[in-house]
Backbone bond lengths (Angstrom), bond angles and torsions (degrees), N, CA, C in turn:
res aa  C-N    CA-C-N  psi(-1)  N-CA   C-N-CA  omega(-1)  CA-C   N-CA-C  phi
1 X - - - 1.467 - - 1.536 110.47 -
2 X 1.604 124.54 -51.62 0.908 125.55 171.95 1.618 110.03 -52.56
3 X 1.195 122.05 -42.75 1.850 102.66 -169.11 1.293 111.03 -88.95
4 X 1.263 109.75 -2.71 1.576 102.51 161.44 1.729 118.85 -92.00
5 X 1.075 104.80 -2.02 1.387 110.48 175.12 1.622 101.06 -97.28
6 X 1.609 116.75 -12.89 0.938 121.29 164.12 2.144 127.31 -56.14
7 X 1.428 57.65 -79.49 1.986 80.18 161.51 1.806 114.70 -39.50
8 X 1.624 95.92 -53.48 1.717 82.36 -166.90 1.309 127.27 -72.10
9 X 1.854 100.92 -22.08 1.343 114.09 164.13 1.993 113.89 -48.31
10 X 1.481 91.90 -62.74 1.461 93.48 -167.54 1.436 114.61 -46.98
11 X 1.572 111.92 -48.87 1.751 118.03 -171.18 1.626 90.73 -60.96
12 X 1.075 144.38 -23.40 1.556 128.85 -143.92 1.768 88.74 -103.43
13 X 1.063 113.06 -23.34 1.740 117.31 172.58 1.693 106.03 -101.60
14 X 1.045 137.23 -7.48 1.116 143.90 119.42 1.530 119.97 12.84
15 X 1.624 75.43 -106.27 1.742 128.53 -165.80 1.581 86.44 -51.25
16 X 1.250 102.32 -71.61 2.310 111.04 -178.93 0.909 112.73 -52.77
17 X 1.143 125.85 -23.53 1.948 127.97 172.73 1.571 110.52 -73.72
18 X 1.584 106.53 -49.84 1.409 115.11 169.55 1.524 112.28 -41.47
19 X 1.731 107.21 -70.87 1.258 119.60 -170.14 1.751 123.08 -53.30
20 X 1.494 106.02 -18.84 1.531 108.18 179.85 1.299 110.58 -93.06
21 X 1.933 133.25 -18.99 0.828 144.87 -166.26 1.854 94.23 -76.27
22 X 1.403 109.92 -52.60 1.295 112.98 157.75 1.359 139.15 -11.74
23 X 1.463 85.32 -70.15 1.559 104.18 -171.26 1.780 120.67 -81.69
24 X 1.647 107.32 -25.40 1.524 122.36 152.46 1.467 115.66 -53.78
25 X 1.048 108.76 -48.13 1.451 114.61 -177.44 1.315 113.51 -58.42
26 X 1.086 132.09 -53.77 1.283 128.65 165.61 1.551 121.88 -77.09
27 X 1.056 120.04 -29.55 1.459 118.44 161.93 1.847 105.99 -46.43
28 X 1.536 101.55 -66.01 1.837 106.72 175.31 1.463 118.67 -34.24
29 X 1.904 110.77 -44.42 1.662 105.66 -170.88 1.781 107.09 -73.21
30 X 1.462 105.36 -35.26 1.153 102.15 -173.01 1.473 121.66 -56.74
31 X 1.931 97.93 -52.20 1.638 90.12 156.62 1.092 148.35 -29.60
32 X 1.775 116.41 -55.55 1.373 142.92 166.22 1.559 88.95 -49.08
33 X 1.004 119.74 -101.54 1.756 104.81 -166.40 1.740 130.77 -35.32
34 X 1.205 99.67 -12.08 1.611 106.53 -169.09 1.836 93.93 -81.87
35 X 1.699 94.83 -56.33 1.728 102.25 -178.54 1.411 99.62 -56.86
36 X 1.078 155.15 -61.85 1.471 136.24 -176.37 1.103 145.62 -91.16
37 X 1.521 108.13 20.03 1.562 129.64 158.80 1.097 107.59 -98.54
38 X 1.372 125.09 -12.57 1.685 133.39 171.38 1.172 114.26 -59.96
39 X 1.673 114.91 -51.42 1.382 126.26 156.91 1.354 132.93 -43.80
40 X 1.316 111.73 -28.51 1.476 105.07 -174.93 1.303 103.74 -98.29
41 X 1.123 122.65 5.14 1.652 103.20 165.57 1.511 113.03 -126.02
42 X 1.539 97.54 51.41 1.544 114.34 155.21 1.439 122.05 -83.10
43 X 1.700 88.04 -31.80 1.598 105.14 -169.83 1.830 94.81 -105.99
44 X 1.513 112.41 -55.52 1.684 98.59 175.11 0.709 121.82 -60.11
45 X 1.815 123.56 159.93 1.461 129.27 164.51 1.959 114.08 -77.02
46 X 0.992 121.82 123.33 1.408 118.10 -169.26 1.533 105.86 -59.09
47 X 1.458 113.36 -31.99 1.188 113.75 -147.92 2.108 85.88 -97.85
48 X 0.651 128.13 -32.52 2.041 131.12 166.96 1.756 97.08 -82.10
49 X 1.623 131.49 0.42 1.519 106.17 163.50 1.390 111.20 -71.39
50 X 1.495 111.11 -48.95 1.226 137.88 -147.17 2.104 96.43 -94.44
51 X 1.173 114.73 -72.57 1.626 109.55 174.66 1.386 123.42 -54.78
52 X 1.406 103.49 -24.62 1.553 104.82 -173.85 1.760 124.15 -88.21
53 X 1.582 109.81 128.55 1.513 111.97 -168.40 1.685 92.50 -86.52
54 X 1.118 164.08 32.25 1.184 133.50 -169.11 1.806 82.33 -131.24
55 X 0.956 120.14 134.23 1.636 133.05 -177.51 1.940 98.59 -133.60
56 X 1.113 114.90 96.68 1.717 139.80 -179.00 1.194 97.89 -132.28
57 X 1.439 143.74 99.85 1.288 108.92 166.67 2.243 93.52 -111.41
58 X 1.218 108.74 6.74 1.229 111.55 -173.19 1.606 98.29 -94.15
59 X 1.403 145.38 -4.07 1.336 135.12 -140.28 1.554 82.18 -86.91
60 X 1.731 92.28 167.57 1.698 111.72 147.80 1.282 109.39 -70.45
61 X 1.397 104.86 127.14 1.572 120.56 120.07 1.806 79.12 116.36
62 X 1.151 126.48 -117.66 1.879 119.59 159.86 1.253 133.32 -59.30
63 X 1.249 111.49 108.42 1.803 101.39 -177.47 0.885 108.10 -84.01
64 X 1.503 136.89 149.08 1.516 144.30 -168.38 1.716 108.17 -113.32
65 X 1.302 112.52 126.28 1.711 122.60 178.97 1.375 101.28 -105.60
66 X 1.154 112.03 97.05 2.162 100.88 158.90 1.409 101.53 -167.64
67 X 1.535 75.68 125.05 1.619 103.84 -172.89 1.377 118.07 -83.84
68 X 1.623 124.70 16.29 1.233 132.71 -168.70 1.646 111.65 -70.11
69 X 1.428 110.46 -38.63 1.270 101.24 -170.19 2.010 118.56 -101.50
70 X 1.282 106.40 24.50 1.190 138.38 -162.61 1.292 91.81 -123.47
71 X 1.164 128.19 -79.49 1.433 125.55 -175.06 1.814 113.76 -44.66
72 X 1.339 101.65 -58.09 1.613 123.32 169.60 1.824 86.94 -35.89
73 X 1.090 123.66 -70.56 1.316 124.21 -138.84 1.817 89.63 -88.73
74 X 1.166 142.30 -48.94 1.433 98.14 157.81 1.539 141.69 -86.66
75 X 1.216 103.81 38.95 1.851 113.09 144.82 0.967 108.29 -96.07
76 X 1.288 137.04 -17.90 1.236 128.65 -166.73 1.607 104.04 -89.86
77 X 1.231 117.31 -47.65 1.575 114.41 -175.45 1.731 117.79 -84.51
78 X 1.338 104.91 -6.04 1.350 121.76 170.25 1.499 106.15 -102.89
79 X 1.483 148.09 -30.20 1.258 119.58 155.45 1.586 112.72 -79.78
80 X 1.372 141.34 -2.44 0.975 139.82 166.13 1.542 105.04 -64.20
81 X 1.078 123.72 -33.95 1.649 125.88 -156.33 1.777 96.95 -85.27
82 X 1.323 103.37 -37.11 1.246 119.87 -167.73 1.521 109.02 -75.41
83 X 1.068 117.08 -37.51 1.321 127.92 160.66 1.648 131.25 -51.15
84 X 1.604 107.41 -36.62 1.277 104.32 157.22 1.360 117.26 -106.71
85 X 1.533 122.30 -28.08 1.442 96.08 171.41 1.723 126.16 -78.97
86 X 1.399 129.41 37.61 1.172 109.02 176.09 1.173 86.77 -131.18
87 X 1.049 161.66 -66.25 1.969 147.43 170.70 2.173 86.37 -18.93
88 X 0.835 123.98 -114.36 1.973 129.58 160.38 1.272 94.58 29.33
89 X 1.886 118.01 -64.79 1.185 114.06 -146.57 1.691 95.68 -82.56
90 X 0.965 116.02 -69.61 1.368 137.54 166.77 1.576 113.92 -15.56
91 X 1.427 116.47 -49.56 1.083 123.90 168.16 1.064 132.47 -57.35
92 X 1.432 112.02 -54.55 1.297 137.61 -176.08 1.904 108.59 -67.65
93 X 1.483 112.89 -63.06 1.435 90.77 157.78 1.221 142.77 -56.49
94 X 1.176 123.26 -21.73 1.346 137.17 169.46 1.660 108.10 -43.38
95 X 1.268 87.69 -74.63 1.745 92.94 164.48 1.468 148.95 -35.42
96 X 1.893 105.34 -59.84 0.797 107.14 133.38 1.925 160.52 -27.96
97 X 1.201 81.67 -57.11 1.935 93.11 163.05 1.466 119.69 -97.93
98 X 1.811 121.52 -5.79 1.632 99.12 -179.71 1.809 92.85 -120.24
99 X 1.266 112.72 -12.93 1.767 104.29 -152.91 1.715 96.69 -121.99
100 X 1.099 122.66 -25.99 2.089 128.60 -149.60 1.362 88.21 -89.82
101 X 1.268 130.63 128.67 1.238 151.36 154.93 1.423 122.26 -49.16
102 X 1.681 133.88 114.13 1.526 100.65 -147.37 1.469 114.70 -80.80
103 X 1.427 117.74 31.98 1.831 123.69 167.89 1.455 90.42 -87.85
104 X 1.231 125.72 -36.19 1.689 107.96 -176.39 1.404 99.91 -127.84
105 X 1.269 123.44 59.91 1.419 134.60 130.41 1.431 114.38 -109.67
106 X 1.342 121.88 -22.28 1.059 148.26 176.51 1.329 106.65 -53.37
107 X 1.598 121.26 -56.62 1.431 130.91 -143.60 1.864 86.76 -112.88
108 X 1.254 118.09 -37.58 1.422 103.63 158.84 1.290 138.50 -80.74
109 X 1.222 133.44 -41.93 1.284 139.15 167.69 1.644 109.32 -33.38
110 X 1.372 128.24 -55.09 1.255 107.77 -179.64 1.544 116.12 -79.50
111 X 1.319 103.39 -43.76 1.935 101.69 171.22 1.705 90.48 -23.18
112 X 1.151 104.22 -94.25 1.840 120.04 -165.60 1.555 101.78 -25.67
113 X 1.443 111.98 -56.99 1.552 96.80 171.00 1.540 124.63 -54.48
114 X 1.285 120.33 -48.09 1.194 133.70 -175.28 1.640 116.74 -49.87
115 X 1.418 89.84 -37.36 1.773 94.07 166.77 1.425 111.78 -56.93
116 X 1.205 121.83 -36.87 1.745 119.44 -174.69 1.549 98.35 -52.37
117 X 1.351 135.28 -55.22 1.308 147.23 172.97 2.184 99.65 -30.33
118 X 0.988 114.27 -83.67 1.970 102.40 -168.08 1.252 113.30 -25.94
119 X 1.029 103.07 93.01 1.748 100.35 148.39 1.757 122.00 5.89
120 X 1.290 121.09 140.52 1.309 126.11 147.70 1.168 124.67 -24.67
121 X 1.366 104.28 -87.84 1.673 131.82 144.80 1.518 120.83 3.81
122 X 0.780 126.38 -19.13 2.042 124.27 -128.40 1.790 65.22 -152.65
123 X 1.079 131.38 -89.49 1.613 128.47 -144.69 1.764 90.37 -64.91
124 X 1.121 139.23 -17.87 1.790 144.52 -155.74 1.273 72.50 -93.27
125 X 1.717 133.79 -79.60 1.349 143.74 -162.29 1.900 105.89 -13.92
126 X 1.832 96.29 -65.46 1.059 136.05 -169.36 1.514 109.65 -42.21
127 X 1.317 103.43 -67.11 1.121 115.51 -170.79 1.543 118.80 -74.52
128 X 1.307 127.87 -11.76 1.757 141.86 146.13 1.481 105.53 -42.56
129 X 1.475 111.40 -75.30 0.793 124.12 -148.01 1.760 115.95 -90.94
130 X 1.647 116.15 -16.61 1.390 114.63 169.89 1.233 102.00 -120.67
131 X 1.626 133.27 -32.94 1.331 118.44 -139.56 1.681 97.16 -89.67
132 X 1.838 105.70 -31.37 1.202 113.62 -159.34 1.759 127.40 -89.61
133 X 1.849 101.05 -14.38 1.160 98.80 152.00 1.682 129.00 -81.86
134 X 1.419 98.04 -28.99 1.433 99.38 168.64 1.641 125.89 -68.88
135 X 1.322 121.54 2.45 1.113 122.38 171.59 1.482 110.36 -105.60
136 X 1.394 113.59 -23.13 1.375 128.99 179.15 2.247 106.19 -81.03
137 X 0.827 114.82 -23.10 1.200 118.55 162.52 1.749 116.81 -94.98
138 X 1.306 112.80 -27.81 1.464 99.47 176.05 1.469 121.84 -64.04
139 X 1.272 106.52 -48.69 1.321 122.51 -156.53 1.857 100.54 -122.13
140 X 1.663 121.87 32.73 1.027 143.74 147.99 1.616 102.43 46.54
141 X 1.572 101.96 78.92 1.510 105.67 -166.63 1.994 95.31 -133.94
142 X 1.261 113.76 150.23 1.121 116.37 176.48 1.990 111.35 -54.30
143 X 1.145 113.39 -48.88 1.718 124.63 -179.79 1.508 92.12 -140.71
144 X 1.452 100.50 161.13 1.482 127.61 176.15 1.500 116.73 -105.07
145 X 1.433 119.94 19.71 1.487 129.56 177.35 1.555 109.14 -90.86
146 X 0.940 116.60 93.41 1.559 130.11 -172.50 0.956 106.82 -174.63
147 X 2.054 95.17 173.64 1.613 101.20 -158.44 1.751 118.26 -50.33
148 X 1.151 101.86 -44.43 1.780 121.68 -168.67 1.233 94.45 -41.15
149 X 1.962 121.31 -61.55 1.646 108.58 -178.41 1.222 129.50 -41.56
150 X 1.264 92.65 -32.77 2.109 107.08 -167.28 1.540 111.16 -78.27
151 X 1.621 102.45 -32.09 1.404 102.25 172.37 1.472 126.32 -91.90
152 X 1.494 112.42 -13.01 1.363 114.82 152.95 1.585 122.95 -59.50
153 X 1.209 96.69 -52.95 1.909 118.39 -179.77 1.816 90.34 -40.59
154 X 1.190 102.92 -70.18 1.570 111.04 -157.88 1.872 102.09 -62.29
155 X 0.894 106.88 -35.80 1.437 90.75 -171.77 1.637 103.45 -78.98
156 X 1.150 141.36 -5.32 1.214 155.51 156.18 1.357 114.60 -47.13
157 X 1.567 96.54 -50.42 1.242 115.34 168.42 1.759 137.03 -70.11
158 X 1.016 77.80 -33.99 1.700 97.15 175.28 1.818 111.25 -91.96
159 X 1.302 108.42 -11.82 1.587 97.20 178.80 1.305 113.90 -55.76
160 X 1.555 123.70 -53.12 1.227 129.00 -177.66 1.506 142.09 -38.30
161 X 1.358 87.10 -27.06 2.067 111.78 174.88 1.242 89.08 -91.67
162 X 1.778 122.36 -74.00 1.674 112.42 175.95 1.487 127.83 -0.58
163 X 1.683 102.78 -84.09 1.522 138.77 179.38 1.791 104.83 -35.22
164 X 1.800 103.85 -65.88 1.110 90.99 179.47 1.676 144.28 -97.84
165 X 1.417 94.56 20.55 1.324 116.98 175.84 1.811 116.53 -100.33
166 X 1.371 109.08 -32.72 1.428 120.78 165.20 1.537 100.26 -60.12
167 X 1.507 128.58 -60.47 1.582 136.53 -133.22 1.741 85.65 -78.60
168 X 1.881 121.24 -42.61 1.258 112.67 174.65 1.644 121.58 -51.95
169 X 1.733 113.94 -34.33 0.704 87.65 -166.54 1.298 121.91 -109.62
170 X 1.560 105.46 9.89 1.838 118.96 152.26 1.731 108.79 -49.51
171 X 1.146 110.72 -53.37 1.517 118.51 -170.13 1.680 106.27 -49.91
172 X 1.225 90.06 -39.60 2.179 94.57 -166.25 1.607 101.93 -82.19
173 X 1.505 142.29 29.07 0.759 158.28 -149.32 1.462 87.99 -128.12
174 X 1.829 128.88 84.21 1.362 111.95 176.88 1.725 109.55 -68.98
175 X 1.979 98.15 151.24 0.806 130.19 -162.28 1.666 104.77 -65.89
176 X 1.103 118.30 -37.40 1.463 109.11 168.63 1.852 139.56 -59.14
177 X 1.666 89.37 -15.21 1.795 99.65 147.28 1.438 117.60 -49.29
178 X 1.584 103.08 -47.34 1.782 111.08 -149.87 1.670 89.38 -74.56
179 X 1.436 118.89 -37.88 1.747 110.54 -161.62 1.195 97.41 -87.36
180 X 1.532 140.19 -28.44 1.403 120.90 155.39 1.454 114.98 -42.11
181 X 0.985 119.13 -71.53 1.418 121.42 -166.21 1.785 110.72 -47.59
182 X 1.799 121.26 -50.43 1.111 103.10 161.45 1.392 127.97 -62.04
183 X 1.249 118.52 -28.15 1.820 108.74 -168.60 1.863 94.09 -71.52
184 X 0.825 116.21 -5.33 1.792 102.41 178.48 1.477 93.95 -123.84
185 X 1.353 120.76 54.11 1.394 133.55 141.67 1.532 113.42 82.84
186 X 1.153 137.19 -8.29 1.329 135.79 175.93 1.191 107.95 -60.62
187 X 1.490 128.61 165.58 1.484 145.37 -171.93 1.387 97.03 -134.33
188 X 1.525 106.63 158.04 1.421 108.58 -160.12 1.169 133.04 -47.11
189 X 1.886 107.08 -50.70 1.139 133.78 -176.79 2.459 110.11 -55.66
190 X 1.427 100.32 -27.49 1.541 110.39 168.72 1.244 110.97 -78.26
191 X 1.240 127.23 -31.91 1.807 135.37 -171.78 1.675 102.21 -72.62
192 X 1.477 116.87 -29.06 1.118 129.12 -169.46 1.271 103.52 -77.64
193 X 1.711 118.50 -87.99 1.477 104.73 172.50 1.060 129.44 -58.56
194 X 1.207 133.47 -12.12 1.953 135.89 178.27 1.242 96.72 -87.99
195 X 0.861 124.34 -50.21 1.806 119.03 -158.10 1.392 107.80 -104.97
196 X 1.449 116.89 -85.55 1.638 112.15 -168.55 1.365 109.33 -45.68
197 X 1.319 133.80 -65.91 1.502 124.32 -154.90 1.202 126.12 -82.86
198 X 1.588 116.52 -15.72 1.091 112.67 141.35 1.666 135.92 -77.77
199 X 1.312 103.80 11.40 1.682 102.03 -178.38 1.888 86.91 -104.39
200 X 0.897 114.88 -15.28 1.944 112.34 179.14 1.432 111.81 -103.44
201 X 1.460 98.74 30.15 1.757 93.35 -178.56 1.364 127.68 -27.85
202 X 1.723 81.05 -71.83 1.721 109.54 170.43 1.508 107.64 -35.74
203 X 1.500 132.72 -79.20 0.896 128.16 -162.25 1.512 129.46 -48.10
204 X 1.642 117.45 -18.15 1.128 140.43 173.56 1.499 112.17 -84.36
205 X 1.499 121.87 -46.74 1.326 92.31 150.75 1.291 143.88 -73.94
206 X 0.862 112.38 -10.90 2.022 123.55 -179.03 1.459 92.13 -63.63
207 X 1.479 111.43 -57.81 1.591 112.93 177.53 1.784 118.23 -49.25
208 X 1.489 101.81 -46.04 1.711 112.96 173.24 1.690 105.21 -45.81
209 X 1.290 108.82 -49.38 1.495 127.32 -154.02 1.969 100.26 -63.23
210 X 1.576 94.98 -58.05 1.413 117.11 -178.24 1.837 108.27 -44.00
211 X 1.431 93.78 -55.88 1.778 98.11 -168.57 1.598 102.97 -76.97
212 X 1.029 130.96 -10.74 1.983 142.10 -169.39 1.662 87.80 -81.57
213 X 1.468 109.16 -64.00 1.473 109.60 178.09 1.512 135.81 -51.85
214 X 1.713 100.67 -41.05 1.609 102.86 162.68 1.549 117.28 -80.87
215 X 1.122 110.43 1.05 1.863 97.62 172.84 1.696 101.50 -98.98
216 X 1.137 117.87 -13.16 1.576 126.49 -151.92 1.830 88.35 -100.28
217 X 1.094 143.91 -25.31 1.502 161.09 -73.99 1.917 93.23 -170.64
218 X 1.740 100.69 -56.42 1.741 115.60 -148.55 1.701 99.58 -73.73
219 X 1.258 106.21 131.43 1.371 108.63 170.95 1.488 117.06 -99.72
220 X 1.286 109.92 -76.61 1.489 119.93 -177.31 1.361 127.73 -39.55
221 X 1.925 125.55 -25.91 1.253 124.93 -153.02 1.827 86.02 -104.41
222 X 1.187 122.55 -23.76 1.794 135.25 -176.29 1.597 87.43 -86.73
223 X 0.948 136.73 -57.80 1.625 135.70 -159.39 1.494 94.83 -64.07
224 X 1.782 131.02 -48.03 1.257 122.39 -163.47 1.628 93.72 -92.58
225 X 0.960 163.74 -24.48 1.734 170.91 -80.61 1.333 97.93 -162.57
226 X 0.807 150.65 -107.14 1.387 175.64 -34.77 1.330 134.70 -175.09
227 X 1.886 107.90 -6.61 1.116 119.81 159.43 1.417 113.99 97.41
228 X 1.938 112.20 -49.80 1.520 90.97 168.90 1.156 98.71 74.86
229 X 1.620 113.89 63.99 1.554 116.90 170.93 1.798 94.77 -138.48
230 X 1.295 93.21 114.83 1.945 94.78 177.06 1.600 106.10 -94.41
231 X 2.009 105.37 68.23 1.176 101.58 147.94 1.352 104.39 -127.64
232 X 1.436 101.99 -171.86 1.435 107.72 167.10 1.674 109.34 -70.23
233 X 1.374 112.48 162.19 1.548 108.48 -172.03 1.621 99.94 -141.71
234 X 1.367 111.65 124.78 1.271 147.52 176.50 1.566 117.80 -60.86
235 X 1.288 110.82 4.02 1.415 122.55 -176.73 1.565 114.92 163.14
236 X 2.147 103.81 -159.47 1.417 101.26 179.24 1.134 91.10 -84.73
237 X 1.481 149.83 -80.34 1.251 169.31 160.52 1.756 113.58 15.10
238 X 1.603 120.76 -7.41 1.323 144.09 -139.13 2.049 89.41 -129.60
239 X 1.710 98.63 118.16 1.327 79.84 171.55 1.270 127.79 -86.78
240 X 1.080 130.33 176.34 1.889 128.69 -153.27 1.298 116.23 -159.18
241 X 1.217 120.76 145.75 1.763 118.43 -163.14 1.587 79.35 -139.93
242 X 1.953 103.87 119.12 1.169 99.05 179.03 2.047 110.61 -99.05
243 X 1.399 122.26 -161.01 1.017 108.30 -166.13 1.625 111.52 -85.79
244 X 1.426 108.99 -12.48 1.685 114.53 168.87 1.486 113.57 -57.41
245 X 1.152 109.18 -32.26 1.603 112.80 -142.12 1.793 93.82 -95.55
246 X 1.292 90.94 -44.98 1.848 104.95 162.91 1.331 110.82 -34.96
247 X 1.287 126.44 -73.72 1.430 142.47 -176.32 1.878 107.81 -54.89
248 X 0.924 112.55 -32.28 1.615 118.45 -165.15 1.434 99.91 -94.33
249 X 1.181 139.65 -29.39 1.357 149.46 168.20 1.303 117.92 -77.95
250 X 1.180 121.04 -55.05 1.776 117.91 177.68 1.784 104.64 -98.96
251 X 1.273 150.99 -20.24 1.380 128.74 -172.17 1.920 91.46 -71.27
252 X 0.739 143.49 -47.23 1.446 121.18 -160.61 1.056 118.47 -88.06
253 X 1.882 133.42 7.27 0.858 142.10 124.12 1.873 133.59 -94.88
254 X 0.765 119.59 11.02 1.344 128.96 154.61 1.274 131.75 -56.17
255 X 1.659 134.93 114.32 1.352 129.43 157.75 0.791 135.31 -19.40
256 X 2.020 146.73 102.00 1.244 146.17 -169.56 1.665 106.18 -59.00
257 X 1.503 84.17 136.00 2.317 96.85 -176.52 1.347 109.12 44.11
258 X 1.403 144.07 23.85 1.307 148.53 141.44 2.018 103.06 -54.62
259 X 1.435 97.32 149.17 1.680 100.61 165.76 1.162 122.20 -53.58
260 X 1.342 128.72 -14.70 1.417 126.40 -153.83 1.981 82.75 -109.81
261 X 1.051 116.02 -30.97 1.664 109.40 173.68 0.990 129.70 -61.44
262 X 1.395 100.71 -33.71 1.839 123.98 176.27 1.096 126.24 -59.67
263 X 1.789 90.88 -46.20 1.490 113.74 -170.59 1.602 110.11 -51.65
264 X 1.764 102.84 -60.75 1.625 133.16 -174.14 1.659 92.92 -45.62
265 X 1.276 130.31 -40.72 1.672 127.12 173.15 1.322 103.06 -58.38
266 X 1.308 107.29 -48.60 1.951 92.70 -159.04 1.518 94.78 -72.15
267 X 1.585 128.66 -26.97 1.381 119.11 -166.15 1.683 95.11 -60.67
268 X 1.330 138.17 -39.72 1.163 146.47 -140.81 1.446 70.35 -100.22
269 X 1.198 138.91 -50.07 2.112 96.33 -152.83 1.163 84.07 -87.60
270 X 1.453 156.96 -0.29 1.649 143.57 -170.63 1.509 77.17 -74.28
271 X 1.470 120.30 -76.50 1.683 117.13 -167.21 1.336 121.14 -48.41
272 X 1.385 112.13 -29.89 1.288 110.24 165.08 1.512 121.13 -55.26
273 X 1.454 115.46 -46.78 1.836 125.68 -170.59 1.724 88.16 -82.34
274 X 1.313 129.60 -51.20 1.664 114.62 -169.93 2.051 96.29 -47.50
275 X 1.296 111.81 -73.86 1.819 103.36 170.20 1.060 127.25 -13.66
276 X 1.445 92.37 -82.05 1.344 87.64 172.69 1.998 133.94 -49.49
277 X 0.724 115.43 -44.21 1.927 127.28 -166.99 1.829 86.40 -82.54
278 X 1.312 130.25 -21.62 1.786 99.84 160.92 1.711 100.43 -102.58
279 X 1.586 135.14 -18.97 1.612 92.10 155.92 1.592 138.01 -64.48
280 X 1.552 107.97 -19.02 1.468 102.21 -179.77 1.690 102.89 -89.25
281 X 1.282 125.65 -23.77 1.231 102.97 175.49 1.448 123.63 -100.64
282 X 1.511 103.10 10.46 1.851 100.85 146.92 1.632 123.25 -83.95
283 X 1.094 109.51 -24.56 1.448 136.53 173.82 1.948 95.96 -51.23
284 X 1.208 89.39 -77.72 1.335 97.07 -178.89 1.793 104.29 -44.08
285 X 1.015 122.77 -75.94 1.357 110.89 -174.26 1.783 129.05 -62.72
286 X 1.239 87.98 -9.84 1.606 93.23 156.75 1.479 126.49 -72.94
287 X 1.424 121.08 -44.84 0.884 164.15 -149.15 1.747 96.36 -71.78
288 X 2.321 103.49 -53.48 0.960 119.42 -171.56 1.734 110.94 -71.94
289 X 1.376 87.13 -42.80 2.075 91.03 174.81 1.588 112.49 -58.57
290 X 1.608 115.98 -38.93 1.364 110.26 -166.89 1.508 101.71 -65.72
291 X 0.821 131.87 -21.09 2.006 140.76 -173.41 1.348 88.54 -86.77
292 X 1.093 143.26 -25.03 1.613 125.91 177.78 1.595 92.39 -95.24
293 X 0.857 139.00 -35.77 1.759 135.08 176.37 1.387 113.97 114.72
294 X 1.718 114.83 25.85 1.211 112.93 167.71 1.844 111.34 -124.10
């Protein structure tokens, strides 16, 4: 009796040791970025970091900091992504958990997982070399390196968390919703949108939340995709250098404690606070459906 009171003690200080190590950890990076974006706007103007589209920080004579058309440009290729992978995602579990036979839930369910597995690298490759002439011939464009690639790429990318975060939470949808809904005459395809997916609200956004973060998150597949143009961009079709790709290209060549080093910090805690402020305020609205019981 005693060494199991042993044990449960220890795992239970454990588990809380784990969980605070957590929460330091990210408390520490945030710091680290807070202390050295502090710095760079000794020398920048706060008000030309943030309004200003022209991002030079290498030019002669004035270098120019503004993250306007960088920022612009990853909302743009991250609600683009989001746009097709959540109808995709939505769909696709749907299927999976109310309609797929389990010989071909079987043979899909892991494919779809298995995609989470390719590399960055490998889907960026991809998208050079198939996605971007084929977009460059559809829609009769000089190159196919623009936002649209990056937001196709990414939602490619993001199906996999989508898929299997929706399909869990179709499943937790007890079954006595579904036979109400048929014994008062509905057919499957009505039980589906009336009943199940709105009783898994929550779970569909947590899933929304999850895939927003890994496209918002992706460096390499936007850095090779997308052209890598630090202007503002006039559309999808418009190439775009988002704020990952910024950071991954110039910090390991950048001047140590120069403005332009500083700068590359504050770009990283802006992405850091955009992350953060849509997980807590999907949280929150998850949070709000689960208290209504969906």
């Amino acid at each position: 009796m005693k060494r199991r009171l042993f044990w449960d003690i220890f795992f239970e200080k454990a588990l809380k040791a784990a969980a605070w190590v957590s929460v330091l950890t990210l408390a520490g990076i945030f710091l680290m970025l807070l202390i050295n974006s502090v710095r760079a706007f000794e020398t920048i103007s706060f008000a030309q970091f943030f309004s200003g589209t022209a991002w030079n920080p290498a030019a002669y004579g004035e270098a120019t900091y503004g993250i306007g058309a960088m920022l612009f440009s990853t909302f743009l290729v991250t609600l683009g992504a989001m746009l097709i992978a959540v109808p995709l995602g939505i769909g696709t579990a749907a299927f999976l958990s109310e309609i797929a036979s389990p010989r071909v839930r079987n043979i899909l369910k892991p494919a779809i997982e298995m995609l989470a597995a390719v590399p960055s690298v490998v889907i960026g490759f991809l998208g050079i070399v198939l996605v971007a002439p084929a977009l460059a011939k559809l829609f009769n464009l000089p190159h196919g390196l623009n936002a649209l690639n990056g937001a196709i790429l990414l939602a490619v990318m993001a199906l996999p968390t989508l898929i299997s975060v929706m399909e869990d939470a179709i499943h937790a949808v007890p079954k006595s919703y579904k036979e109400a809904s048929y014994a008062l005459g509905a057919n499957r395809w009505e039980t589906l949108v009336r009943v199940t997916l709105p009783s898994c609200t929550s779970g569909i956004l947590v899933a929304i939340m999850l895939g927003l973060g890994r496209a918002l998150g992706e460096t390499m597949t936007v850095l090779m995709a997308t052209g890598n143009a630090a202007a503002m961009p006039h559309g999808f079709f418009d190439s775009v250098r988002t704020i990952t790709a910024t950071v991954a290209i110039e910090m390991g060549e950048v001047p140590f404690r120069t403005p332009h080093y500083y700068s590359l910090f504050a770009c990283a805690l802006i992405l850091f606070l955009i992350t953060l402020l849509v997980n807590v305020a999907a949280e929150r609205i998850a949070a709000g459906y689960r208290r209504k019981g969906q």
